[in-house]
C-alpha positions as CSV (number, residue, x, y, z in Angstrom):
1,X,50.6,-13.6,41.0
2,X,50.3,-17.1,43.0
3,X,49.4,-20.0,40.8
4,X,46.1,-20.3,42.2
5,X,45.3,-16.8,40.6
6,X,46.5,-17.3,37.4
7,X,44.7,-20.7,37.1
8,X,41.4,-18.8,38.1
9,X,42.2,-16.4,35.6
10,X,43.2,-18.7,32.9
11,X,39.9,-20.2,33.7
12,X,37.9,-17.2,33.5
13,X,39.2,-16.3,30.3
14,X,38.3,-19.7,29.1
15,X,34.8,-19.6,30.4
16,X,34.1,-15.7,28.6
17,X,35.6,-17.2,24.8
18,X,33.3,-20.0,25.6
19,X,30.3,-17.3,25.6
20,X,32.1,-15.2,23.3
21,X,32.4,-17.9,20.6
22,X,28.7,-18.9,21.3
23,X,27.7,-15.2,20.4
24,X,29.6,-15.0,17.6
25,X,28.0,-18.1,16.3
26,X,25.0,-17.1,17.0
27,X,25.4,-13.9,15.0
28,X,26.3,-16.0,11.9
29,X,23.7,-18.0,11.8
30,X,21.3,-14.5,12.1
31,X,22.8,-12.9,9.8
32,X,20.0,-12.9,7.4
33,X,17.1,-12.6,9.9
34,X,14.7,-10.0,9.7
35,X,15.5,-7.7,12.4
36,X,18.3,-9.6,14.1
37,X,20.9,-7.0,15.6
38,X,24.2,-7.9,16.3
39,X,25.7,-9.2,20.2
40,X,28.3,-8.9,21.4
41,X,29.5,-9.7,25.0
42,X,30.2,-6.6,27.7
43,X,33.2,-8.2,29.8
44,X,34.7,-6.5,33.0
45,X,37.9,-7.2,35.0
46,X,36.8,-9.5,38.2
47,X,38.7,-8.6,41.2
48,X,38.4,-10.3,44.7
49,X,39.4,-8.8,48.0
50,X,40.9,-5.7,46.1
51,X,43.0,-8.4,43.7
52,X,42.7,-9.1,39.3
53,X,41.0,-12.2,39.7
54,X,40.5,-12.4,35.8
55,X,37.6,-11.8,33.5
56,X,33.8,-12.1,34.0
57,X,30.5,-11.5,31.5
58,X,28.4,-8.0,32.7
59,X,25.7,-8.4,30.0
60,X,25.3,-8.8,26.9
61,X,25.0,-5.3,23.9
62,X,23.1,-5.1,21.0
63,X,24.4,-2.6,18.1
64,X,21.4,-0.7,17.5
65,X,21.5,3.0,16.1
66,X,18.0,4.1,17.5
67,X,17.8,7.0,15.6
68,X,18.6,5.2,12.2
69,X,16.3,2.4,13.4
70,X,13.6,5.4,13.6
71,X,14.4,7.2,10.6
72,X,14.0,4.4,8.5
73,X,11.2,3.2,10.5
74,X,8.8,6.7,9.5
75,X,10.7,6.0,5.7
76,X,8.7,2.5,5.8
77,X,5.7,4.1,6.1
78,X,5.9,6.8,3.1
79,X,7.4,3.4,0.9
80,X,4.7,1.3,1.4
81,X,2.0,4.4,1.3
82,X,3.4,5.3,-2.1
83,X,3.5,1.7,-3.2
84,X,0.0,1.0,-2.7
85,X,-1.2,3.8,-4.4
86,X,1.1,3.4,-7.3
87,X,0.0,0.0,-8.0
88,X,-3.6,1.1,-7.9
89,X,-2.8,3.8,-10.2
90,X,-1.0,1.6,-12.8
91,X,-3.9,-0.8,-12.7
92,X,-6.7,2.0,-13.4
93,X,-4.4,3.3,-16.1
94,X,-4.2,0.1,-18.2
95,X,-7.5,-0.5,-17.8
96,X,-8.6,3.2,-19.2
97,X,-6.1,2.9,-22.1
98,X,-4.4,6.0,-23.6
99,X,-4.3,4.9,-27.4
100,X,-6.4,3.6,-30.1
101,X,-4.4,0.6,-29.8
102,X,-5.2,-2.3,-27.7
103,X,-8.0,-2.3,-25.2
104,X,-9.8,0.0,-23.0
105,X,-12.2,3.0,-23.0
106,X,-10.0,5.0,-25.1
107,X,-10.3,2.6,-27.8
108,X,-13.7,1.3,-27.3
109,X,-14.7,5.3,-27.7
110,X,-12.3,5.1,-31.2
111,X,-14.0,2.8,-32.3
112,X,-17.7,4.2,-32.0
113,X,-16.8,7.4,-33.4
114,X,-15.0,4.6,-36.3
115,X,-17.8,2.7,-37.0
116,X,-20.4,5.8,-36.8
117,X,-18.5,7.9,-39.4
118,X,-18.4,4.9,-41.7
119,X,-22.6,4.0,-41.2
120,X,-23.1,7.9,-42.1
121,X,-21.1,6.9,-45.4
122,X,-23.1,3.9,-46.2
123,X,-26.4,4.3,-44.1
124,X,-27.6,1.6,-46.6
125,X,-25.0,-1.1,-45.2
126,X,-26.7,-3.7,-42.5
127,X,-23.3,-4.7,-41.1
128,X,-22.2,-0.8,-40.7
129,X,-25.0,-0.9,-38.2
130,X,-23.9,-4.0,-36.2
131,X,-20.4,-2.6,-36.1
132,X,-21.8,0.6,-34.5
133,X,-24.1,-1.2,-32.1
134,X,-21.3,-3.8,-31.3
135,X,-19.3,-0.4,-30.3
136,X,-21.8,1.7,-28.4
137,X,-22.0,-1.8,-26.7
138,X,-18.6,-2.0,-25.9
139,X,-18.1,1.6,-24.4
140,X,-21.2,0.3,-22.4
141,X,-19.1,-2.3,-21.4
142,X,-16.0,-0.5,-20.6
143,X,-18.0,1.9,-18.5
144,X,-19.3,-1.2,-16.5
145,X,-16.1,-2.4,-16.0
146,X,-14.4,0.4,-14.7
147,X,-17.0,1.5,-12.5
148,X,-17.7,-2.3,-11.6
149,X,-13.6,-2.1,-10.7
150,X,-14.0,1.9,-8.6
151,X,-16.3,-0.2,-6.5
152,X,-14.3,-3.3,-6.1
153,X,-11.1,-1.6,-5.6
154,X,-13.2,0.7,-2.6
155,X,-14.6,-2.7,-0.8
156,X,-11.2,-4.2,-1.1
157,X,-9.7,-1.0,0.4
158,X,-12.2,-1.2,3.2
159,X,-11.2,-4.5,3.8
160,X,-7.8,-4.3,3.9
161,X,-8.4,-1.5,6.3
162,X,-10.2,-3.7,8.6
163,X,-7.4,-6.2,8.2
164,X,-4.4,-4.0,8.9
165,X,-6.1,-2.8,11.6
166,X,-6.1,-6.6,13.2
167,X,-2.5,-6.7,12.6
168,X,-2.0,-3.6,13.9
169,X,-4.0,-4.6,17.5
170,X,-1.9,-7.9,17.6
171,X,1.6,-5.7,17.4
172,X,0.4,-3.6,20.1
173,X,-0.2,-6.9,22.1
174,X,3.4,-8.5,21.7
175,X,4.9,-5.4,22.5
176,X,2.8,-5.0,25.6
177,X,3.8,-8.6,26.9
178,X,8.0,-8.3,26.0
179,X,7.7,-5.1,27.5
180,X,5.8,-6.6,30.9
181,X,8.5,-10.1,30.4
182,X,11.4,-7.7,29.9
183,X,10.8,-5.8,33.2
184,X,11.4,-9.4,35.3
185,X,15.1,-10.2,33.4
186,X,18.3,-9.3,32.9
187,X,17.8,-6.8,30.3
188,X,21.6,-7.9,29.5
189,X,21.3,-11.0,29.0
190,X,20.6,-12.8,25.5
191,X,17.1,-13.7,26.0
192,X,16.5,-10.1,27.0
193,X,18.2,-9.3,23.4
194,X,16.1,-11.4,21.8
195,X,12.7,-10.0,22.9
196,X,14.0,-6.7,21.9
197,X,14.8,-8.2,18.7
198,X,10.4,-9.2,18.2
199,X,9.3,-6.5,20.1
200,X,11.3,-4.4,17.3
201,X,9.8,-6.7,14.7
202,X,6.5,-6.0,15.8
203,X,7.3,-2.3,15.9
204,X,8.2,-2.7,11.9
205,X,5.5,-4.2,11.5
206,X,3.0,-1.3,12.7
207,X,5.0,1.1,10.8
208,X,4.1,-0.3,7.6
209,X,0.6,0.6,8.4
210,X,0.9,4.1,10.0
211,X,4.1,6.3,11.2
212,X,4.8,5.9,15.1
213,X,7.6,6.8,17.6
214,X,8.3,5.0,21.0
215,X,8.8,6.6,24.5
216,X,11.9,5.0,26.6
217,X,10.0,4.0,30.1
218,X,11.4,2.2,33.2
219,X,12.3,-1.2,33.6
220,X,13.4,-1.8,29.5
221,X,9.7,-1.1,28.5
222,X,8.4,1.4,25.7
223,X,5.2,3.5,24.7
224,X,3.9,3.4,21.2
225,X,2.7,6.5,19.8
226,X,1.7,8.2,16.9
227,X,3.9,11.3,15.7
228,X,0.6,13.4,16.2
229,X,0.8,12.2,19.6
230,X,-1.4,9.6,20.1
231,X,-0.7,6.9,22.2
232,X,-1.5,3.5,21.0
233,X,0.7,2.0,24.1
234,X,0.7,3.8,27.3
235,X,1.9,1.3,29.7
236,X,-1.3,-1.1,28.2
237,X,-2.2,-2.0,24.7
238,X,-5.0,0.8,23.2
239,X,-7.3,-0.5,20.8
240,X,-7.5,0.9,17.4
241,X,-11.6,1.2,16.4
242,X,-12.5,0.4,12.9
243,X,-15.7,-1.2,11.7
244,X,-15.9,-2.9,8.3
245,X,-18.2,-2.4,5.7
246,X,-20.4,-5.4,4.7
247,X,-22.4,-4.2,1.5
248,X,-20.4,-1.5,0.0
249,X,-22.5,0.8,-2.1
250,X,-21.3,3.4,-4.7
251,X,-22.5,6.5,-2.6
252,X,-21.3,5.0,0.8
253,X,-18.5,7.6,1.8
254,X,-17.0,9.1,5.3
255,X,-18.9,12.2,5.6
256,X,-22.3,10.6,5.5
257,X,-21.7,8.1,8.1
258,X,-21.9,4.6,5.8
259,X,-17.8,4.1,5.9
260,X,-16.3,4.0,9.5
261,X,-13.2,5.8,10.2
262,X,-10.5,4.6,12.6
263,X,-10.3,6.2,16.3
264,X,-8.4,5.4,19.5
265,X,-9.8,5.8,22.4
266,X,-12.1,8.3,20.9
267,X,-9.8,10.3,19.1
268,X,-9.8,9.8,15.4
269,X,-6.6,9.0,13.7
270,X,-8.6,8.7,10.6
271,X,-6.1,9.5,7.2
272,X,-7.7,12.4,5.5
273,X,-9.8,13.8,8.4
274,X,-9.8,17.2,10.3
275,X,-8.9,15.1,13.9
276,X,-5.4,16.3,15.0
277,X,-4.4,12.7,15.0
278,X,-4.8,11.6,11.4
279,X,-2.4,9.4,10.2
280,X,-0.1,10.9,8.1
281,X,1.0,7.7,5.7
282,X,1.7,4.1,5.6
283,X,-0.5,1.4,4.2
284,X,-3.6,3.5,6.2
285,X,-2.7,6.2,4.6
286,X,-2.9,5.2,0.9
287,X,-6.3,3.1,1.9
288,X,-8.2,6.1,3.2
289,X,-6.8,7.7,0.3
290,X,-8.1,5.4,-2.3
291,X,-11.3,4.5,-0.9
292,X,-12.0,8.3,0.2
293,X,-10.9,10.2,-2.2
294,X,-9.0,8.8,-5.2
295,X,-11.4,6.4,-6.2
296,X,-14.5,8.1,-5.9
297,X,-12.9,11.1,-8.1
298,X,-12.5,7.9,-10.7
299,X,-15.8,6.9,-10.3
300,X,-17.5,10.8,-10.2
301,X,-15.6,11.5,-13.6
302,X,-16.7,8.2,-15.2
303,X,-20.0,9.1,-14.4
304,X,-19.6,12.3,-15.8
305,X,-18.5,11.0,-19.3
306,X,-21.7,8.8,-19.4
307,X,-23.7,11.4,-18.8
308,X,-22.1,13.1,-21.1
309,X,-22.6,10.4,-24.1
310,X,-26.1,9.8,-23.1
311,X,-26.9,13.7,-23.3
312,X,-25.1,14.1,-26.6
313,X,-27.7,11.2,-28.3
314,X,-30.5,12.8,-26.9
315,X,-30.7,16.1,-28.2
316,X,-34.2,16.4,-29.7
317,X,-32.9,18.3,-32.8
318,X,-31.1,15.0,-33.6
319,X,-33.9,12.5,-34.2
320,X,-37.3,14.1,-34.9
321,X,-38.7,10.7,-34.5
322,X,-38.5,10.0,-30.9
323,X,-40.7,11.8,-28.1
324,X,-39.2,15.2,-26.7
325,X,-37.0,14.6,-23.9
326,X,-36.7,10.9,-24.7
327,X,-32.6,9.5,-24.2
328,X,-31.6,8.5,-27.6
329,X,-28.8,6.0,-28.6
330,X,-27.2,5.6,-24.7
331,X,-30.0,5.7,-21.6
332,X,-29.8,5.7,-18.0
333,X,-32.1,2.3,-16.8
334,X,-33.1,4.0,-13.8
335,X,-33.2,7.5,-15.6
336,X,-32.0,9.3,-12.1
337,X,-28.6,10.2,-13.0
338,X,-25.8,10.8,-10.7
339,X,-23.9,8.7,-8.8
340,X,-23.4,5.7,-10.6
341,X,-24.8,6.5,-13.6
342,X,-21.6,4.8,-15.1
343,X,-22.9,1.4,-13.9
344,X,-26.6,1.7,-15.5
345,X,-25.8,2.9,-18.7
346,X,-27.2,1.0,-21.1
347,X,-28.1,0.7,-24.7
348,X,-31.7,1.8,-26.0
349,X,-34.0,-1.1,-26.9
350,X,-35.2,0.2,-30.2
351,X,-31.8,-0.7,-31.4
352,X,-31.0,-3.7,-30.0
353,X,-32.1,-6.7,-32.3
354,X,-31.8,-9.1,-29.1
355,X,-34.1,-6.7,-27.2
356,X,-36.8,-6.8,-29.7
357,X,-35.4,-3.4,-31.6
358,X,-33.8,-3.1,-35.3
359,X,-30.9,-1.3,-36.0
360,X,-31.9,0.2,-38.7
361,X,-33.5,2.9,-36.4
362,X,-29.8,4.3,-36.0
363,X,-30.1,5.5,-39.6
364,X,-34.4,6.2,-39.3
365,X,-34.9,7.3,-35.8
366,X,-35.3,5.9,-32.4
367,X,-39.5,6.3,-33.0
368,X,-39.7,5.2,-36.1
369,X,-42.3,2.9,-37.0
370,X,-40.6,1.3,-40.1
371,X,-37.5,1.0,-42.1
372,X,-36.9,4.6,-44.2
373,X,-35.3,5.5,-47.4
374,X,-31.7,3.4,-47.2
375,X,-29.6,6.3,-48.6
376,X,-30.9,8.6,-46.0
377,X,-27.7,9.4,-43.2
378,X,-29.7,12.6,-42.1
379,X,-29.8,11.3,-38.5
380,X,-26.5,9.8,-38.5
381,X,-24.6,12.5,-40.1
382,X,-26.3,14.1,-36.9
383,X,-25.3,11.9,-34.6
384,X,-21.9,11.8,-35.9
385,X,-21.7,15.7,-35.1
386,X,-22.9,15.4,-32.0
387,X,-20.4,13.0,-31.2
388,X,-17.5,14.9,-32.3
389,X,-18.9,18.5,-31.4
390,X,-16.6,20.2,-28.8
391,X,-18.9,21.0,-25.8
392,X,-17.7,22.4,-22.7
393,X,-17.5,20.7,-19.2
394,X,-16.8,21.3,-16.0
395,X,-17.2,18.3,-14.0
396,X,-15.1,16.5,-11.1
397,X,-12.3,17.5,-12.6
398,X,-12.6,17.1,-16.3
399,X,-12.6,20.9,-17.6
400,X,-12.7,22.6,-21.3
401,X,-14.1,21.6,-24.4
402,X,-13.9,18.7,-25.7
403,X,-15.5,15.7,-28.3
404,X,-16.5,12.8,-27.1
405,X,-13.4,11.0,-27.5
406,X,-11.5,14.1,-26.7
407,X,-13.0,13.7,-23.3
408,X,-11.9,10.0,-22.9
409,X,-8.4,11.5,-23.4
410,X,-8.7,13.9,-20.9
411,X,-9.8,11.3,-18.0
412,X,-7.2,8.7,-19.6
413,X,-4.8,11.9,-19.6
414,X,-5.7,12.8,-15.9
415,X,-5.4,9.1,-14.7
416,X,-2.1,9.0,-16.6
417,X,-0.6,12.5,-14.2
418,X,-1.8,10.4,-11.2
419,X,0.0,7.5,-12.1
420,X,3.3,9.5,-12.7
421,X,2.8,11.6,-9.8
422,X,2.7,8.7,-7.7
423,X,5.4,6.8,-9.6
424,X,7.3,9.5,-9.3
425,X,7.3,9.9,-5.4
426,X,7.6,6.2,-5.2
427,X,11.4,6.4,-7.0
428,X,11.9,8.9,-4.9
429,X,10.7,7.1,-1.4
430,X,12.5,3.7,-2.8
431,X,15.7,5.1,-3.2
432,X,15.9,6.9,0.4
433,X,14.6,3.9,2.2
434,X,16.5,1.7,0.0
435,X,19.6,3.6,1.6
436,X,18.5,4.1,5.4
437,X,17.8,0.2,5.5
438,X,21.6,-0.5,4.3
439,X,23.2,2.0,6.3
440,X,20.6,0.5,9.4
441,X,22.0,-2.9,8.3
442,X,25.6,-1.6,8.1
443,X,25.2,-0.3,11.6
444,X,23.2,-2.8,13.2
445,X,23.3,-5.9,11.0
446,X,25.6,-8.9,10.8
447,X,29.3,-8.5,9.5
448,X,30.1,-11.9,8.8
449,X,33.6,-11.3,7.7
450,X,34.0,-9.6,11.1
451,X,32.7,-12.0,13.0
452,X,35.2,-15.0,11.0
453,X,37.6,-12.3,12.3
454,X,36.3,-12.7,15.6
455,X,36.3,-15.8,15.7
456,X,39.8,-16.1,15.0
457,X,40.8,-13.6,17.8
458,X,38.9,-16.2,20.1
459,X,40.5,-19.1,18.7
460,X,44.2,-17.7,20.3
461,X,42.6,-16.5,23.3
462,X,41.3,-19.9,24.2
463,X,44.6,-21.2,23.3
464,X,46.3,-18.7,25.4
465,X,44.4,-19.3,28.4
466,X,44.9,-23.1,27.9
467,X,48.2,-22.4,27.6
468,X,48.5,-20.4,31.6
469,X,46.8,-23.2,32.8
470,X,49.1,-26.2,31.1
471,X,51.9,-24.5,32.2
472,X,50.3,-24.1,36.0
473,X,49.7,-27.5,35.9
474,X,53.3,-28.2,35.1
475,X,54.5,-26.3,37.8
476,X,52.3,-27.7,40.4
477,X,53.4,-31.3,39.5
478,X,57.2,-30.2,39.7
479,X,56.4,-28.8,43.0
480,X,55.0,-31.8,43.9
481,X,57.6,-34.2,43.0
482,X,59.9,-31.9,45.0
């Protein structure tokens, strides 16, 4: 080897620790960014005219596992499905109650049946009968509430729809440009690696919202597509459809055209629907779900238990006072029934002091005229009965035969399996994607004690090479003063 050769080679070497150091730096420093994969620098043996003429730098790799990356990828859709509707669940859940104790329908319905049993003791007793109309009131209230919260929980679903779908758009964007930048570089070189670096950010992104799969194509660029098979990215960007609802109404649903579904180029990819290409899970998934399905089963069998209360108070043989057919303690304002009836229910008049009624009608009858006999708990011992009478339903979901509060039980029972169902699959997602994204980390992530390692390895290979090319330099100058 002539000294000009080993000087070019010491100085090769020097120039790849340079970039080898810088990489390894770099690594450090991203060790806790989302997304970041880890460099490292592709060197090959330089020869000139057939001769080792020392090192050079052929690109730059990026430790990715693509199949981990995927697997945990279509994981990150079922996690963040499950989550959303756990949460939902867990909120309806508390708000129902499931106890005596506390707050909540269960209780407010406890405490009717409470105060009624105790005014059918002492019919006589004025504050027995404000307890009792304090308690229809509050299961009025409750009823409200939770039907007031099916519909919130339904816009707020069809708004977040609306808004993933934006953010889904936006991803399909950015991939579409790094893909079109990416096919005019160096796909070895380090800004190369970092736009695969977003461009796989962007693809997380997505799959938080709906399961897809990309499609190798030429020149470093990908498709985007669904694992149904429809492409959201096909060289261009497709738009995802969706139009959001402004004034969301309690019998607005899918199948009669008031909600918008979500389509692509025509196809829908709609969660739920008969299309080949619905969505399978991800945040989509668990919004469809709610607003579609979940939630108006909530709202159907709410509806259910008021008409239930409403027809228990209004049997005829109960109050001889009132006009046949009349609604007794609990009406419907609008008297249609149905959807929504949860949401109208209301308290009659002729027992509410602040709406001109007395309730002293509770013990004398919904017609009557004027106050009765005191000790008379004819009508209330009624009522009572009715009240905790088993009668058989079979009504969006709630079946057998059941009392009044028996039947709060049952939905609070019913909205209690949901909650542990989805709990339950939500330990069960956690824990798998919980382990895909270490073992993706392991794989692709930042090893800091490695790269210290590294680091150490490029410390005595700079020193080495500055070594050859001291000691060249020596030899030169002893030639020279020969």
């Amino acid at each position: 080897m002539t000294l000009s050769s080993a000087i070019n080679s010491a100085k090769s070497g020097l120039q790849i620790t340079s970039l080898r150091a810088d990489i390894a730096a770099t690594n450090v420093a991203n060790a806790s960014t989302p997304g970041y994969v880890s460099r490292a620098l592709v060197v090959s043996e330089r020869r000139v005219g057939g001769t080792a003429g020392g090192v050079e730098a052929i690109g730059i790799s990026r430790s990715q596992n693509y199949a981990l990356t995927a697997e945990r990828r279509n994981l990150t859709s079922d996690y963040a499905q499950a989550d959303m509707l756990t949460s939902t669940w867990k909120t309806l859940s508390a708000q129902i109650g499931n106890s005596s104790e506390g707050t909540g329908l269960f209780k407010a319905f406890s405490s009717l049946e409470s105060t009624l049993s105790d005014l059918a003791l002492s019919p006589e007793s004025s504050s027995n009968a404000a307890a009792v109309l304090s308690s229809a009131k509050s299961v009025v209230q409750e009823l409200h509430n939770l039907s007031q919260m099916v519909d919130s929980l339904r816009s707020e679903a069809d708004h977040e729809i609306s808004n993933g779908v934006d953010i889904v758009n936006s991803a399909l964007k950015t991939i579409q440009d790094i893909n079109g930048r990416l096919s005019s570089m160096d796909r070895t070189s380090s800004q190369a690696a970092g736009l695969i670096d977003e461009r796989n950010r962007a693809l997380d992104t997505i799959s938080e919202y709906m399961p897809v799969q990309t499609v190798d194509r030429q020149y470093g660029a990908i498709d985007v597509v669904t694992p149904e098979g429809v492409f959201l990215l096909a060289g261009t960007a497709r738009k995802i459809e969706f139009s959001p609802t402004s004034a969301f109404g309690q019998g607005d649903t899918l199948a009669n055209g008031t909600l918008s579904g979500m389509s692509v180029d025509g196809i829908s990819i709609t969660p739920g629907s008969s299309s080949y290409g619905a969505v399978s899970s991800g945040v989509f998934g668990a919004l469809f779900t709610l607003r579609d399905q979940d939630l108006p089963a909530v709202g159907a069998q709410l509806d259910a238990l008021a008409g239930d209360l409403i027809t228990r108070f209004s049997d005829d043989a109960l109050d001889p006072t009132k006009t046949p057919g009349e609604q007794g303690i609990f009406v419907d304002s609008t008297g249609a029934g149905g959807v929504g009836l949860a949401s109208r229910i209301s308290i009659n008049a002729a027992i509410d002091p602040d709406k001109g009624g007395g309730t002293w009608r509770l013990r004398d009858g919904i017609g009557a005229t004027a106050p009765g006999p005191t000790g008379n708990a004819t009508i209330l011992n009624g009522l009572l009965g009715a009240f905790k009478s088993a009668n058989p339903i079979n009504d969006s979901g709630i079946q057998g035969s059941f009392s009044s509060v028996e039947m709060v039980a049952q939905f609070a029972s019913l909205a209690g399996q949901s909650r542990v169902q989805n709990e339950t699959v939500l330990s069960s997602t956690s824990s798998q994607h919980a382990m895909l994204l270490q073992a993706e980390q392991a794989q692709n992530g930042v090893d800091v004690d490695t790269q210290m390692q590294d680091l150490l390895l490029i410390e005595q290979a700079y020193a080495a090479n500055a070594r050859v090319i001291e000691i060249a330099s020596q030899m030169i100058q002893r030639l020279m003063d020969i």
